[in-house]
MDTraj code that builds the backbone (N, CA, C; nanometers):
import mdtraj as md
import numpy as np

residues = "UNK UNK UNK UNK UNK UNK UNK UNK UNK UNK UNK UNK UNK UNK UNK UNK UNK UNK UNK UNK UNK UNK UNK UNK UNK UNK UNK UNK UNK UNK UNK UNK UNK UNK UNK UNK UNK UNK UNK UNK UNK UNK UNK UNK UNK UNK UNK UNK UNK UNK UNK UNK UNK UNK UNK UNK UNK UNK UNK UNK UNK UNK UNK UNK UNK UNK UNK UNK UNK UNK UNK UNK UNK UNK UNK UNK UNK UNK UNK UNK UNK UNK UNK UNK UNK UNK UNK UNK UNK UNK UNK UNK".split()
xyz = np.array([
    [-1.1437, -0.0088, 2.1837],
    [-1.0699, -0.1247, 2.2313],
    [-0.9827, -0.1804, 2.1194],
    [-0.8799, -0.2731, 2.1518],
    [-0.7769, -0.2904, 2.0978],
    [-0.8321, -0.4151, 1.9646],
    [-0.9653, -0.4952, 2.0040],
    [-1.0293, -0.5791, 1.9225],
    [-1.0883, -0.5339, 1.8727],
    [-1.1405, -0.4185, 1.8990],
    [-1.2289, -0.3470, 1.7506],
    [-1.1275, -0.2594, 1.6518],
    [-1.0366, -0.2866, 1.6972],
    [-0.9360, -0.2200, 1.5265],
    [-0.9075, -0.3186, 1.4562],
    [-0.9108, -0.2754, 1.3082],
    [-0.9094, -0.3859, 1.1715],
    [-0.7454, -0.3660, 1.1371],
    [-0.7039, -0.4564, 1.1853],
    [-0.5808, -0.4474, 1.1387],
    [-0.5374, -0.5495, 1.0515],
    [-0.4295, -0.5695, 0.9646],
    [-0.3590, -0.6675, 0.8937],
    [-0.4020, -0.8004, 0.9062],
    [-0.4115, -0.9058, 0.8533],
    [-0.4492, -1.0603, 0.9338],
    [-0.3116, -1.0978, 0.9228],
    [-0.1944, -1.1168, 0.8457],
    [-0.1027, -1.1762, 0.9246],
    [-0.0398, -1.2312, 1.0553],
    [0.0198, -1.3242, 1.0304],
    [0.0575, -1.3330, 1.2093],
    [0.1780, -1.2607, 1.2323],
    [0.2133, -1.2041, 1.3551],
    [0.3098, -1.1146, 1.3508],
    [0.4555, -1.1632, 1.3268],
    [0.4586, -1.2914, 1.3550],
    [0.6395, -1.3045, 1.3156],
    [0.6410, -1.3558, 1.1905],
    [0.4997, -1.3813, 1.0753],
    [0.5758, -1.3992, 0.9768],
    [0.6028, -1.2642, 0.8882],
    [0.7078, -1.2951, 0.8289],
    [0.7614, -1.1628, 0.7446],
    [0.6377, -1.1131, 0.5994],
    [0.6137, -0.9473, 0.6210],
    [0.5196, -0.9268, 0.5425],
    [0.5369, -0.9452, 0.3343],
    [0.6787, -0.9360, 0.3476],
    [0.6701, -0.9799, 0.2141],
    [0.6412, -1.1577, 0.1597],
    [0.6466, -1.2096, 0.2679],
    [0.6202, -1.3852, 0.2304],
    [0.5034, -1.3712, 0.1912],
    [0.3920, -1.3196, 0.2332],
    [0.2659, -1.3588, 0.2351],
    [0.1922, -1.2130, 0.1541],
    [0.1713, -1.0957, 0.2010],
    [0.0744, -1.0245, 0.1660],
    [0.1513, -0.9744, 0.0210],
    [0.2664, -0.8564, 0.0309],
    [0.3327, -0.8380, -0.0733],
    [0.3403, -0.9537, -0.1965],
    [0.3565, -1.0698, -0.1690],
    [0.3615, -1.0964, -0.2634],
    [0.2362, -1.1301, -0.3363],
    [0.1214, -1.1681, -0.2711],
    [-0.0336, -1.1916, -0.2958],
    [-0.0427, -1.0323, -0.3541],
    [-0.0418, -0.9569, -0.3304],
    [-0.0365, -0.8153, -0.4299],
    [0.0262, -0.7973, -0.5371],
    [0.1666, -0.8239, -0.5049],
    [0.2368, -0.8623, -0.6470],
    [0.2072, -0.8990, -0.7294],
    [0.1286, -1.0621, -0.7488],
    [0.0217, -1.1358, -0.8113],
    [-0.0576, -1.0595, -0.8541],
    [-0.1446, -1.0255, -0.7489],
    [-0.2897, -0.9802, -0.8258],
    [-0.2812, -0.8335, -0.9017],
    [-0.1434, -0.7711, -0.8732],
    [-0.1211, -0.6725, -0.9770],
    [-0.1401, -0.7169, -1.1241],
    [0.0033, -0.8138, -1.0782],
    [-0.0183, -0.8908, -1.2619],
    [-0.1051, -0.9209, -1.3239],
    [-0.1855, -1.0149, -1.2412],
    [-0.3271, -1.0521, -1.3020],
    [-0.4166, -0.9219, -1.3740],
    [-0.4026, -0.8770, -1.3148],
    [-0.4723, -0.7201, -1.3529],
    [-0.4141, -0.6508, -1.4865],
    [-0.2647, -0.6468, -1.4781],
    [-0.2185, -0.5725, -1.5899],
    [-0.1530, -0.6628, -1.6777],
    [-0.1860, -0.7685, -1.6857],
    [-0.1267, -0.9053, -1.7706],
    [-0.0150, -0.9502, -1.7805],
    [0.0662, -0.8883, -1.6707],
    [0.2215, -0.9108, -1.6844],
    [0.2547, -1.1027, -1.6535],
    [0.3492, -1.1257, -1.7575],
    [0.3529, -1.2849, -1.7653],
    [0.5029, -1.2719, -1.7366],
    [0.5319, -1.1983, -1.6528],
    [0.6915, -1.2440, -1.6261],
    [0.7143, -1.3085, -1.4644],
    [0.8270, -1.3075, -1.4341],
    [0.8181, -1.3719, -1.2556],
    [0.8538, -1.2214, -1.1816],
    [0.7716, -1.2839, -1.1037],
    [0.8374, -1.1806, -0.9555],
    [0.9206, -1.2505, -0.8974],
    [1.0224, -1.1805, -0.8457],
    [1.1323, -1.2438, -0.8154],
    [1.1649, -1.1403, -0.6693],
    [1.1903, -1.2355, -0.5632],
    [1.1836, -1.1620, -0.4368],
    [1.3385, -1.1482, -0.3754],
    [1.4466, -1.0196, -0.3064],
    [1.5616, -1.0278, -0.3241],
    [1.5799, -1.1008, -0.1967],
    [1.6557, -1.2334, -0.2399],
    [1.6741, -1.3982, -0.0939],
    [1.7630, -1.2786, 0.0374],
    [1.8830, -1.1648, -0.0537],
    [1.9513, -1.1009, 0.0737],
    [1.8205, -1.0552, 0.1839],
    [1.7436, -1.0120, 0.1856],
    [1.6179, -0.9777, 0.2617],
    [1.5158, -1.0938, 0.3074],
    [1.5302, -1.2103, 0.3492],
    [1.4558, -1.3193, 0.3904],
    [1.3623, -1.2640, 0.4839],
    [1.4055, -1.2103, 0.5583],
    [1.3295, -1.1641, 0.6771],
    [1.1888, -1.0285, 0.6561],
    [1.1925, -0.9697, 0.5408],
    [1.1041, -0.8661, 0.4944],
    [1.1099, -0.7466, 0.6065],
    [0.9738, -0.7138, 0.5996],
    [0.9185, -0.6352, 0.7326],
    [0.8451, -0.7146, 0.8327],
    [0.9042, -0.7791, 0.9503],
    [0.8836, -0.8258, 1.0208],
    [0.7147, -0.7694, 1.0420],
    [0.6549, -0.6672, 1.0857],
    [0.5537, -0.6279, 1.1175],
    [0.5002, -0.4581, 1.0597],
    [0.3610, -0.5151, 1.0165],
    [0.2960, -0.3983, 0.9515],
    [0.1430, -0.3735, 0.9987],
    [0.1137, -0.2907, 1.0759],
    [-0.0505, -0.3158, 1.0925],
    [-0.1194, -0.1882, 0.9979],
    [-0.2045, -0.2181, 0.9656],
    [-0.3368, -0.1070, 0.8974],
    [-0.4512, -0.1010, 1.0367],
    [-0.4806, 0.0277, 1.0956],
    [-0.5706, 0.0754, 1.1542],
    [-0.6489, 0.1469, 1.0989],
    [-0.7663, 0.1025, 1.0644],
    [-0.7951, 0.2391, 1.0435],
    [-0.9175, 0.2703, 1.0918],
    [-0.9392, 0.2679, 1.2394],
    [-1.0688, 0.2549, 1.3615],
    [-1.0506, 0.4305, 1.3502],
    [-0.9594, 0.5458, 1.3510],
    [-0.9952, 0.6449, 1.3828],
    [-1.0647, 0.6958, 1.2697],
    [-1.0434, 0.6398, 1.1066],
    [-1.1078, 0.6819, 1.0321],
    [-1.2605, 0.6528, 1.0043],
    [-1.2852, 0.5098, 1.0973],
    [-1.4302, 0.4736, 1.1017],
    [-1.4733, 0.5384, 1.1858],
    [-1.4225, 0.5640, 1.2591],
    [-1.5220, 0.6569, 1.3808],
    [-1.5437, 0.8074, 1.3222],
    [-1.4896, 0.8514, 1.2305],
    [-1.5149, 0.9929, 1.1409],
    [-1.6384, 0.9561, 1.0231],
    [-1.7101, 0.8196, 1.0453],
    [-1.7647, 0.7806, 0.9395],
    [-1.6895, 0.6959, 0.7910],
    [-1.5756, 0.7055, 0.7887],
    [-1.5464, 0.6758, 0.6279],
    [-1.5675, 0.5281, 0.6368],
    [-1.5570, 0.4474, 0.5289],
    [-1.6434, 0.3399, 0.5064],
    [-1.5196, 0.2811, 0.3708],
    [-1.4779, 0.1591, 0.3373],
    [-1.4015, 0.1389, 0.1971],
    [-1.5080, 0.1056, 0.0939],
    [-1.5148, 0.1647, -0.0454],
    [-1.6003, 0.1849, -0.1024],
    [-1.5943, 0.0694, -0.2205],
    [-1.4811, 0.0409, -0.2095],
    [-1.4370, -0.0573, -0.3055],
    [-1.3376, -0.1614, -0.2866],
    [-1.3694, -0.2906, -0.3301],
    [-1.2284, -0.3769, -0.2771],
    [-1.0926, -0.3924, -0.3402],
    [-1.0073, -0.4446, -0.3091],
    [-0.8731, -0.3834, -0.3625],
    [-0.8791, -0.4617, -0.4820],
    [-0.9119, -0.5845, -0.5463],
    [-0.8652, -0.6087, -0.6657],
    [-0.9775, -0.4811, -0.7894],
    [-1.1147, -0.4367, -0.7774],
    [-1.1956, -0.3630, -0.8317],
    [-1.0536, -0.2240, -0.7802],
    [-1.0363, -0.1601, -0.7417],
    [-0.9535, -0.0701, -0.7017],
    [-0.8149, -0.0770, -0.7826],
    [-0.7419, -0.1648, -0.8031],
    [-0.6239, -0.2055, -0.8581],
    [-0.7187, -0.1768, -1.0350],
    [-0.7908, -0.2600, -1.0634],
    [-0.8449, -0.2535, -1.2094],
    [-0.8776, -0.0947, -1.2253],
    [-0.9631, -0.0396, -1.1405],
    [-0.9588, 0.1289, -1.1969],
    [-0.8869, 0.1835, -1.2328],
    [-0.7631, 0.1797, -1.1250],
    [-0.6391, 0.2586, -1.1505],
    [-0.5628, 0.2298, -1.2356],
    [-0.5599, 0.0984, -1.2288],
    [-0.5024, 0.1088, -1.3761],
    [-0.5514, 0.1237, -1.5095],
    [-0.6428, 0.0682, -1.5270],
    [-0.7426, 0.1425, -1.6406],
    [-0.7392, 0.2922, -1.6650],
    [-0.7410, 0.3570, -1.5441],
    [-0.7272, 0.5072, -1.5285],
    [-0.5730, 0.5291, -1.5819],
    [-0.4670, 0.4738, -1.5335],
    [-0.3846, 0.5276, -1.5899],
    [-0.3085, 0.4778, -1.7516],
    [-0.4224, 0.3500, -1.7780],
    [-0.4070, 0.3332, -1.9899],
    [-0.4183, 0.4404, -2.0055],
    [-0.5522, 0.4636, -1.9970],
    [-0.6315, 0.5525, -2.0676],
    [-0.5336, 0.7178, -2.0271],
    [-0.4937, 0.7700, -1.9396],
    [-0.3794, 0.9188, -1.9228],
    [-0.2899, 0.8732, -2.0422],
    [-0.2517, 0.7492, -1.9923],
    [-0.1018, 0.7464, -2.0932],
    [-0.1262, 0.7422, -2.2594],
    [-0.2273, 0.6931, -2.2875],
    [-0.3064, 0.6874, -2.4690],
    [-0.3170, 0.8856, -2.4836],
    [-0.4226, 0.9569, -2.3651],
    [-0.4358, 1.0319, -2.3937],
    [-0.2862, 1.1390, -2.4199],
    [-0.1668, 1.1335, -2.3471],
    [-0.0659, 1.1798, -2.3861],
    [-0.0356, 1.1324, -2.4573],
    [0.0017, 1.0262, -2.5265],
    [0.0551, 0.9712, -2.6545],
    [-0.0038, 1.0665, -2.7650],
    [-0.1521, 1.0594, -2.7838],
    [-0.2267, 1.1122, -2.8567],
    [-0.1982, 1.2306, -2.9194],
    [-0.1881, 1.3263, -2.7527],
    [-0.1607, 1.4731, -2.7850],
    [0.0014, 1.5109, -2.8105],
    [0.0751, 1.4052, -2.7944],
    [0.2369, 1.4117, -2.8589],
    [0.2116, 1.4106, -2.9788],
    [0.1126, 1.3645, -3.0696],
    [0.1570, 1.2817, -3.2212],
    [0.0412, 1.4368, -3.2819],
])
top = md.Topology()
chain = top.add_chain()
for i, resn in enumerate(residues, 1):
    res = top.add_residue(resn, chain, resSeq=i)
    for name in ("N", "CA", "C"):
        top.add_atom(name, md.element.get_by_symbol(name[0]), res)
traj = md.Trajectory(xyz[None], top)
């Protein structure tokens, strides 16, 4: 049924960069310490009107999210210091 899919919480006419994109934007920074502004382009006011995430066919195969997105955001990037040190390394 159409209520058991997990989709987006936005409401649908507001535009997805007002609200979620930019709450990601954020918590990127927070994550990788960036102290500068995000700056959103005003010609595009309107964003993407509508975006849903389903992902009921992948629960019904069993999969499960194992981790939440700000723990997820910190791995990866941690994961990718640590690639980029290790190439530095093996350049020098």
């Amino acid at each position: 049924s159409n209520s058991a899919r997990r989709k987006h919480s936005l409401p649908p006419t507001q535009p997805l960069w007002s609200g979620y994109i930019r709450a990601l934007a954020e918590l990127i920074g927070e994550v990788i310490g960036f102290k500068g502004q995000i700056v959103f382009d005003p010609c595009k006011p309107d964003g993407t009107p509508r975006k849903l995430l389903d992902v009921s066919k992948l629960e019904a195969l069993g999969w499960r999210p194992r981790v939440e997105l700000r723990q997820g955001i910190e791995e990866t990037y941690q994961w990718f210091v640590e690639q980029i040190s290790e190439h530095i390394s093996r350049a020098n």
